[in-house]
Structure formats: structure tokens, C-alpha cells
C-alpha positions in Angstrom: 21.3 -0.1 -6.6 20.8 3.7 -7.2 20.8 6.3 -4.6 17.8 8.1 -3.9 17.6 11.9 -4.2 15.1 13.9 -1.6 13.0 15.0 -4.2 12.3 11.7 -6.1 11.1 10.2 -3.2 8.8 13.1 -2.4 7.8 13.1 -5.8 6.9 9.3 -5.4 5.4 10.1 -1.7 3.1 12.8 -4.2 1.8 10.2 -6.4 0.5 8.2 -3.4 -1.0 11.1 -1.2 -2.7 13.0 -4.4 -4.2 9.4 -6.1 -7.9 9.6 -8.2 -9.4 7.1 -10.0 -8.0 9.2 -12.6 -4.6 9.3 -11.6 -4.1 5.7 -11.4 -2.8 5.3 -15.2 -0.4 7.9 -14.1 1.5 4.7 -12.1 3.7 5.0 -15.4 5.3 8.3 -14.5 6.8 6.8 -11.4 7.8 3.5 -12.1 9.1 1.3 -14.4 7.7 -0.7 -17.0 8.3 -3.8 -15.0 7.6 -2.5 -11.7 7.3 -5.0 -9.2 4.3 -4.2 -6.7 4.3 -6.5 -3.7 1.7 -6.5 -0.7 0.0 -9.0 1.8 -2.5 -9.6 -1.1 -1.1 -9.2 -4.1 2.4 -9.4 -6.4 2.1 -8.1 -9.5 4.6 -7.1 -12.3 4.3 -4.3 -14.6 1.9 -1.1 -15.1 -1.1 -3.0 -16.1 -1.0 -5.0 -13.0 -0.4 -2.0 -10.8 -3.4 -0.1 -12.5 -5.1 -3.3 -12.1 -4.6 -2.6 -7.8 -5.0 0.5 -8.0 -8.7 0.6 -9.5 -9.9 -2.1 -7.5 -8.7 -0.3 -4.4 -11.0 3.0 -6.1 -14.0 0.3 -6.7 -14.1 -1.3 -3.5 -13.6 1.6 -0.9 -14.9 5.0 -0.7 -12.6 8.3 -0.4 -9.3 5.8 -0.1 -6.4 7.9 0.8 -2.8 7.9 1.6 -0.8 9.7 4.3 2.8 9.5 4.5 4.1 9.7 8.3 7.7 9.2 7.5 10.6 8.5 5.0 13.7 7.2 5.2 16.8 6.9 2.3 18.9 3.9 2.6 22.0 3.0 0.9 20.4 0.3 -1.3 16.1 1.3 -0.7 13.9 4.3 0.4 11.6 3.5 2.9 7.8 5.0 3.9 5.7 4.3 7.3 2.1 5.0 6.1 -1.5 5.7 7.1 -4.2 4.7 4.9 -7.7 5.4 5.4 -10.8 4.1 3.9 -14.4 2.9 4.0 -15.8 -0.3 2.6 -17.9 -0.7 -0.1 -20.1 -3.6 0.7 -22.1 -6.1 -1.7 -25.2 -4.5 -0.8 -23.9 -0.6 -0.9 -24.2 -0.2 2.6 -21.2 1.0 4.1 -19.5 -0.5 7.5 -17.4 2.6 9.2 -14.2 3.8 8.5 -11.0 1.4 8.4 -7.3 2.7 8.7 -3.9 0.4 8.4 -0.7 1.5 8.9 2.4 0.4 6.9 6.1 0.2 5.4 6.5 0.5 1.7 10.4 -0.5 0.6 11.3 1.5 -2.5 14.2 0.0 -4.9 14.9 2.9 -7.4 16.8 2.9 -10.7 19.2 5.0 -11.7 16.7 7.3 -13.2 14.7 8.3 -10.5 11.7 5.5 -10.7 10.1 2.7 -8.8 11.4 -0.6 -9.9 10.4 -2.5 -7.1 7.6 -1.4 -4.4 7.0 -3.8 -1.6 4.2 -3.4 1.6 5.1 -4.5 5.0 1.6 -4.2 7.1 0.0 -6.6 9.4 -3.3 -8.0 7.8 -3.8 -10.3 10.7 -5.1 -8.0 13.1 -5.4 -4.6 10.7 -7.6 -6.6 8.1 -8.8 -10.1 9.0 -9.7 -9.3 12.9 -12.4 -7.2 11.1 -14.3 -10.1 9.9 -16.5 -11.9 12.7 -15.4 -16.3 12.3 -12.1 -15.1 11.0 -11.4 -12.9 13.5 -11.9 -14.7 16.1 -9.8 -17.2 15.1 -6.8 -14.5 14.5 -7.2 -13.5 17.8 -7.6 -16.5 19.7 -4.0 -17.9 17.8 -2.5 -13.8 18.5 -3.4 -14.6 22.1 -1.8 -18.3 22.1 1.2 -17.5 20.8 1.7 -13.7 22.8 4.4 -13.9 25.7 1.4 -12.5 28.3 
């Protein structure tokens, strides 16, 4: 394990909050060739799979953006709690409001400063699925079951 400096990890936090479509093949410049990039939906190894994320995010959401709340340096990660922000695109182009989810990232860095490892905490349950009308309701009608009330 490598310890983080400040500035790496706000050089990482940069990449994240500063993202275009045309900044996603700059994933490279941040992470290693085999990156691991983990999150409720995906697991993916490598730059072409993280690109791969990245423009689908860019394809399927309008004006997608990051916002870094906090950071933390561990002795073996880094760690982020995030905001992001975004509206669906729908099938039909019509949009359906503005969506927000809030996150951990855990950062394993090498030696040299990049991402070998990125991995998303959130909650898609109720930040994602509760969105959807059948699904929804069944998310939280099981949230409510199992809740200590």
C-alpha cells in the first residue's frame, strides 16, 4: 500500500469534478492500466472499461456532475463522500427532473501517485431503484419490513 499525498488526491478529486465527454479518455492520466473500477452496477478492469462507464454515464444523463464534500487519507486508502447530480435521458428524449445520489469512493493508490483500485459505496435501493414505480414499491415496502420503527 502506498501513502497518499494531499495533492494526488486532489488531483484525482479534479479529474472527477472537471469530467466532459471529452475528458473521459483522460481516465489514463489518473489510474492505472489495470484500474479496477467497482460500483453497485458495474466492476470493470482496465481504461477501456472505465471509459466504457464513463461515456455511458455522458449518453444517458444530461449535465452529470461531480461534487466532492469530503476526503479522507488512510493508512492503506483515500477515501471521498460525494454528490452527484444529474438528469435522465429517457427513451423518448423527454426528460424526468433532476436526480442526485450521494456516495463513498475508496481509493487504493500505488506508489506513483495513481488509482489502482476505485470502489463506490452508495445506496441504490432507495437513491436509484425507489425512483422506479413497481420497483419501488417493492424497495420500500421490504425498507419498511425490515426498519427497527
Amino acid at each position: 500500500m502506498a501513502h497518499v499525498e494531499p495533492e494526488v488526491l486532489e488531483n484525482y478529486c479534479r479529474f472527477w469534478t472537471d469530467l466532459t465527454p471529452d475528458g473521459v479518455k483522460s481516465v489514463g492520466s489518473v489510474t492505472t492500466e489495470d484500474v479496477r473500477f467497482s460500483d453497485p452496477f458495474n466492476d470493470v478492469h482496465g481504461h477501456a472499461g472505465c471509459e466504457r462507464i464513463l461515456s455511458h454515464m455522458f449518453e444517458t444523463t444530461i449535465d452529470p456532475r461531480f461534487s466532492i464534500r469530503d476526503t479522507a487519507i488512510g493508512e492503506n486508502a483515500a477515501y471521498l463522500r460525494w454528490d452527484m447530480s444529474f438528469t435522465p435521458k429517457s427513451k423518448l428524449g423527454q426528460t424526468t427532473g433532476q436526480w442526485s445520489f450521494t456516495g463513498m469512493s475508496e481509493l487504493i493508490f500505488t506508489p506513483d501517485g495513481l488509482v489502482r483500485a476505485h470502489i463506490d459505496h452508495w445506496d441504490s435501493g432507495t437513491q436509484f431503484y425507489a425512483r422506479f414505480p413497481l420497483i419501488g414499491f417493492l424497495v420500500r415496502r421490504v425498507r419498511s419490513l425490515a426498519s427497527a420503527k
